[in-house]
N, C-alpha and C positions, 0 to 999 in steps of 0.2 A: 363709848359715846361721849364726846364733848359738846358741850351746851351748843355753842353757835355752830357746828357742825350739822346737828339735830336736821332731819327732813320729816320727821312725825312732831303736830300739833301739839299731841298729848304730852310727849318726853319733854316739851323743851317747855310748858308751860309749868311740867312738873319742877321742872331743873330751876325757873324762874320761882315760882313758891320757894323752894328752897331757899335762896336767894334773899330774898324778901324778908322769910324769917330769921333769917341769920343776921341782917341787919340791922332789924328790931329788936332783936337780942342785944348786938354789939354797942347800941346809942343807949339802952336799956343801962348795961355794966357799965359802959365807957372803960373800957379799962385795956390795958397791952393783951391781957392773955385770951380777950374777947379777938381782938385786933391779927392777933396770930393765929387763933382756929378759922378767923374770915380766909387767910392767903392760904393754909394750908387746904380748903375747902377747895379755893378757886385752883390748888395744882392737882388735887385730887380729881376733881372733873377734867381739867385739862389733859393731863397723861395719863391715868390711870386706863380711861375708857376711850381713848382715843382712837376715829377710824385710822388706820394705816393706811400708809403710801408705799409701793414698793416701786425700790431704786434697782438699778447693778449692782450696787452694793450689795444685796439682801440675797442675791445667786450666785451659785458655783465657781471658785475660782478651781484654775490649774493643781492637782495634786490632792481636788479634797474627794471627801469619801462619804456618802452616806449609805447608811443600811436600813432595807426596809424588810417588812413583815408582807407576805401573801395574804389573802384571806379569800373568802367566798361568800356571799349571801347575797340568793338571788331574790331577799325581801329587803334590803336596806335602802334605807328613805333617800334618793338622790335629788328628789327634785323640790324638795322643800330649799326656798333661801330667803333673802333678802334683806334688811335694814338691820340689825342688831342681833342677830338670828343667833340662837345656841344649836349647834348640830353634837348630837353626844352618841359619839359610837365607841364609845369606852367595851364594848358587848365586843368587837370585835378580837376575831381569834384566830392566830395564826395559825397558817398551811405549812408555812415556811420560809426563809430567807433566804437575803440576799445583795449584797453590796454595790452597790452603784459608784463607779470607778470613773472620777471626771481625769483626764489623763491628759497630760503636757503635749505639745504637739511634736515636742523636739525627741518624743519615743517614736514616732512614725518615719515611715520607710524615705530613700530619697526624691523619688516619686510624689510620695505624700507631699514633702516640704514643698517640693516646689509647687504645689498646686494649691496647698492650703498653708505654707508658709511665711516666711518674713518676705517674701520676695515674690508672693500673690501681690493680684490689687489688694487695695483696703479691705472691703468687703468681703475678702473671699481668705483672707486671715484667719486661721481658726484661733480662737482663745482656747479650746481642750476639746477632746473625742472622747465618746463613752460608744459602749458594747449595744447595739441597735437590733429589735426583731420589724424592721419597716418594711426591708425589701424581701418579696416569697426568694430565697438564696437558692432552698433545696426543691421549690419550684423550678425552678430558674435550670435547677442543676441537669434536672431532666432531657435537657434540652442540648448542651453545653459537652464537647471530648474533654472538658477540662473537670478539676477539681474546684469549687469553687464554696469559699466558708467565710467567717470572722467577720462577720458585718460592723463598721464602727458609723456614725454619725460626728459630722464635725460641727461646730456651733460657734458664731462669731458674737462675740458682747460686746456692748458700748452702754455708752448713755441714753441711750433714745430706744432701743432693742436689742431684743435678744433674736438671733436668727438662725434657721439651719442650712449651711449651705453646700453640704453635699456628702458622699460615702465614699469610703473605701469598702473593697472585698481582696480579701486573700485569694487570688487566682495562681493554683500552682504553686501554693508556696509562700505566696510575693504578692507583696500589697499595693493593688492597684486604686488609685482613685479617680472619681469622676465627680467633677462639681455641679452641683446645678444652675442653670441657665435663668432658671427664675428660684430669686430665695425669699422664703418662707417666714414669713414673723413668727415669730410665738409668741412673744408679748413682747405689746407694745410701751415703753417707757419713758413718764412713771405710768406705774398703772394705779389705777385709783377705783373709786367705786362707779358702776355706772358708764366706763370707757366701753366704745363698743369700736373693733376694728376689726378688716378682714384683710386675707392674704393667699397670693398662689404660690405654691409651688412646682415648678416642672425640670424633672431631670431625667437624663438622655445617658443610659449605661450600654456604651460598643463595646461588644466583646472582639473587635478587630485588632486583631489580624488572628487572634487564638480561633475566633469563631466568628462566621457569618453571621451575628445576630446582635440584637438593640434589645434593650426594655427599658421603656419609656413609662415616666410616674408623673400624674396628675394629682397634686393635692389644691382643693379647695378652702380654705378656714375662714370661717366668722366667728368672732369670739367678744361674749361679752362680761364684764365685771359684775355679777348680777346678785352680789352677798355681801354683808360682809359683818365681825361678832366674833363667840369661840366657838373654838372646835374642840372637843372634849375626846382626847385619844387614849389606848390603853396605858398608855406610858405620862399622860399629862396633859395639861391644858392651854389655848395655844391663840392670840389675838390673828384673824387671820383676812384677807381675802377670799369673794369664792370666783373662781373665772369658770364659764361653760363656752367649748370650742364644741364646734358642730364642723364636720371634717366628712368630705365627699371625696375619692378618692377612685381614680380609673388607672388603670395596670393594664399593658397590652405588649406584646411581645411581635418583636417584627425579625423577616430573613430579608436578605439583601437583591437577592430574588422581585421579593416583593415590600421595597420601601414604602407604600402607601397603604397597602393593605397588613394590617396584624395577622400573624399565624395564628397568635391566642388573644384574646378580647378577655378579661378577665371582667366578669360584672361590677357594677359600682359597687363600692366600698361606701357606706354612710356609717360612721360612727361620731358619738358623744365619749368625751371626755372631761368630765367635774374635775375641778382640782382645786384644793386647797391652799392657798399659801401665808406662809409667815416669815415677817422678819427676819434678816437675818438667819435663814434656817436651809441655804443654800439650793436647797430644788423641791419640789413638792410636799405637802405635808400629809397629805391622802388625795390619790387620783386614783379614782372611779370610770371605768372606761365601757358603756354601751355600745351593742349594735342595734342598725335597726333593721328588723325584718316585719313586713307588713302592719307596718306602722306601730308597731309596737318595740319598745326598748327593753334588751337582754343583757345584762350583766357577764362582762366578758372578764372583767381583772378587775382587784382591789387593793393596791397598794399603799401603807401607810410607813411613814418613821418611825422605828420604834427601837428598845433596846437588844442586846447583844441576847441571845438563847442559843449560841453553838448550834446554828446553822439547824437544826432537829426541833422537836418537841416532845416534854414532857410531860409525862401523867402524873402531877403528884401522888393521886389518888391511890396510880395502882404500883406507883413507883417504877415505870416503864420509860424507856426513852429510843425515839425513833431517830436518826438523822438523812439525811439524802445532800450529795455531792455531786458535783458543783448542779449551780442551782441561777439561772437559765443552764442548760448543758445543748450540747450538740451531738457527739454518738453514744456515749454512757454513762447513767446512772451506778451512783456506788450508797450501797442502803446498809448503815447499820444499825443495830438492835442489841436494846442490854437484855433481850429476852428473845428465841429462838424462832424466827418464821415462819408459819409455818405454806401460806402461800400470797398470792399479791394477784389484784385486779387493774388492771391502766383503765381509766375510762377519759373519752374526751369532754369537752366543754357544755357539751348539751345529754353527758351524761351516758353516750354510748360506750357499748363495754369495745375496747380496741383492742387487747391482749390480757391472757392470765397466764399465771402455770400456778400446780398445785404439788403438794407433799412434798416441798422445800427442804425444812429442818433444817436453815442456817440460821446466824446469830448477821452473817454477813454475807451481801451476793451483788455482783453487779448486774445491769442490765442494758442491754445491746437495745438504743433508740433512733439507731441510724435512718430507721427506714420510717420513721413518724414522720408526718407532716409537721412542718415550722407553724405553730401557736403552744395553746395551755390546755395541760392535763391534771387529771388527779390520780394516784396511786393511791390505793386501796391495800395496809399491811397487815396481814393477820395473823396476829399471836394464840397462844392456846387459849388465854383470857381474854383477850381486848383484840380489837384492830383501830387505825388511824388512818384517818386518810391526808396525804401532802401534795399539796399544788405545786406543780412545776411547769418551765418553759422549755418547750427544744428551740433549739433553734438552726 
């Protein structure tokens, strides 16, 4: 918080007493070293507590990498914010990991470039792709004589926004892309505290000439700057923004048969996403991501940055360590144990049990997830002494 910054009464008259008395001091002494703790006063309020702005500068470039921590807790405070707020989830405890891979656009296919390349408009240039769970793929797949996987998201940066504008999928092998027709802000730039803006997005995926079929994506966002103060994470403490995007979302599936009418109408999609950010700290620093059902908000995913733990989790306690491979996956899970398993429960997100097997007795096993539905699970592993449970993504 810097003094002239201040929008509470209370803070900035406090910050003015300060002031006051410092200077009664300094005419008091008259002296240099009175005169040096007055400027170092005035840089201390100035940077130390100061709200942030966040630039382009402050996100993702080409080639970088961050790694975030899973978690779960469907009691953690999301809707507390505002003016100088301490949010302290230092409690939180990881499921699991997983790196988030911002990726050069010059690794995508020839297809790719030309649609999201140097030789796109302006706007339809990607600055880097990352590994996306947006589009239902293995919905989609249902439907589809093809093979169809690898969902990537492209995102173009500037100075004024950050925006997404459009996917590829691996059809067959071979990556196809489809831009969207209306692109999407995510943040609007700079962001500050208090910005509120909103944005659509609509894209149109032909699976022509493989297949008679379309699916068409409706994204709605309004997003406001509605925090801002630290964020107290497992791993440290952190000057940040808080942005809340409220995101409506219709999915509808069409044959060529019948261009006006959808085969599949897929209900609205309403979710919240919290996100935290910091300087300088390239992509989120905790996003919190609800649904809503009958007007009420469910805790769907909890991701924060955190440090490196070899992809698993340890008990110090009982001296156990669990890991799980690769982590979003798409058809299998590879689960190792420095202690012998004995068997394992998958349950999905609201907690239903979706698959077990029992009387294992490996150290190591993998697991066939072809047939899940694309979102987030928990595995459930149990050892003679202990069991853990790990969140993971199919996709």
């Amino acid at each position: 918080m810097n003094c002239k910054s201040l929008n509470s009464k209370y803070l900035f008259l406090s910050c003015f007493d300060s002031f006051v008395h410092l200077l009664k001091f300094i005419f008091m002494k008259n002296s240099i070293q009175s005169l040096i703790q007055f400027f170092l006063f005035l840089f201390y309020f100035n940077f130390s507590f100061g709200q942030i702005s966040l630039q382009e500068t402050d996100f993702a470039n080409p080639n970088d990498t961050v790694r975030y921590s899973q978690a779960m807790d469907q009691g953690i405070d999301f809707s507390t914010t505002g003016q100088n707020n301490t949010w302290n989830f230092s409690s939180l405890t990881s499921t699991g990991q997983y790196v988030k891979n911002f990726n050069p656009i010059g690794f995508g296919s020839i297809l790719v470039q030309a649609t999201f390349g140097f030789f796109a408009p302006q706007n339809y240039q990607a600055s880097y792709f990352t590994q996306n769970t947006d589009l239902p793929i293995e919905f989609l797949s249902t439907f589809l004589p093809v093979s169809v996987s690898d969902l990537n998201a492209y995102t173009h940066s500037s100075s004024s926004k950050i925006s997404s504008i459009g996917y590829s999928l691996s059809v067959n092998s071979q990556a196809v892309p489809f831009k969207s027709d209306t692109i999407e802000t995510r943040y609007s730039l700079p962001l500050d505290y208090n910005d509120t803006y909103n944005s659509r997005g609509y894209t149109l995926v032909d699976f022509n000439p493989v297949a008679d079929f379309k699916f068409k994506q409706h994204r709605q966002r309004s997003s406001v700057v509605d925090g801002w103060g630290s964020l107290i994470l497992p791993n440290g403490t952190y000057n940040v923004l808080r942005i809340k995007h409220q995101i409506n979302e219709i999915d509808s599936i069409f044959q060529g048969l019948f261009p006006f009418q959808p085969v599949i109408g897929i209900p609205l999609i309403q979710n919240i996403e919290y996100e935290w950010i910091g300087e300088s700290k390239k992509d989120v620093l905790l996003k919190i991501v609800t649904s809503i059902t009958n007007g009420s908000e469910l805790v769907q995913s909890i991701d924060y940055q955190d440090s490196y733990s070899a992809s698993g989790l340890y008990d110090q306690e009982d001296g156990l360590y669990f890991s799980l491979v690769p982590n979003p996956a798409e058809n299998k899970l590879t689960i190792t144990s420095s202690s012998s398993i004995s068997d394992y429960e998958i349950y999905d997100i609201t907690g239903k049990l979706i698959s077990q097997k029992n009387s294992i007795d490996v150290s190591k096993l993998e697991i066939d997830i072809s047939e899940l539905l694309i979102g987030t699970y928990f595995i459930s592993l149990n050892s003679e002494n202990t069991s853990k449970k790990i969140k993971f993504i199919k996709l």
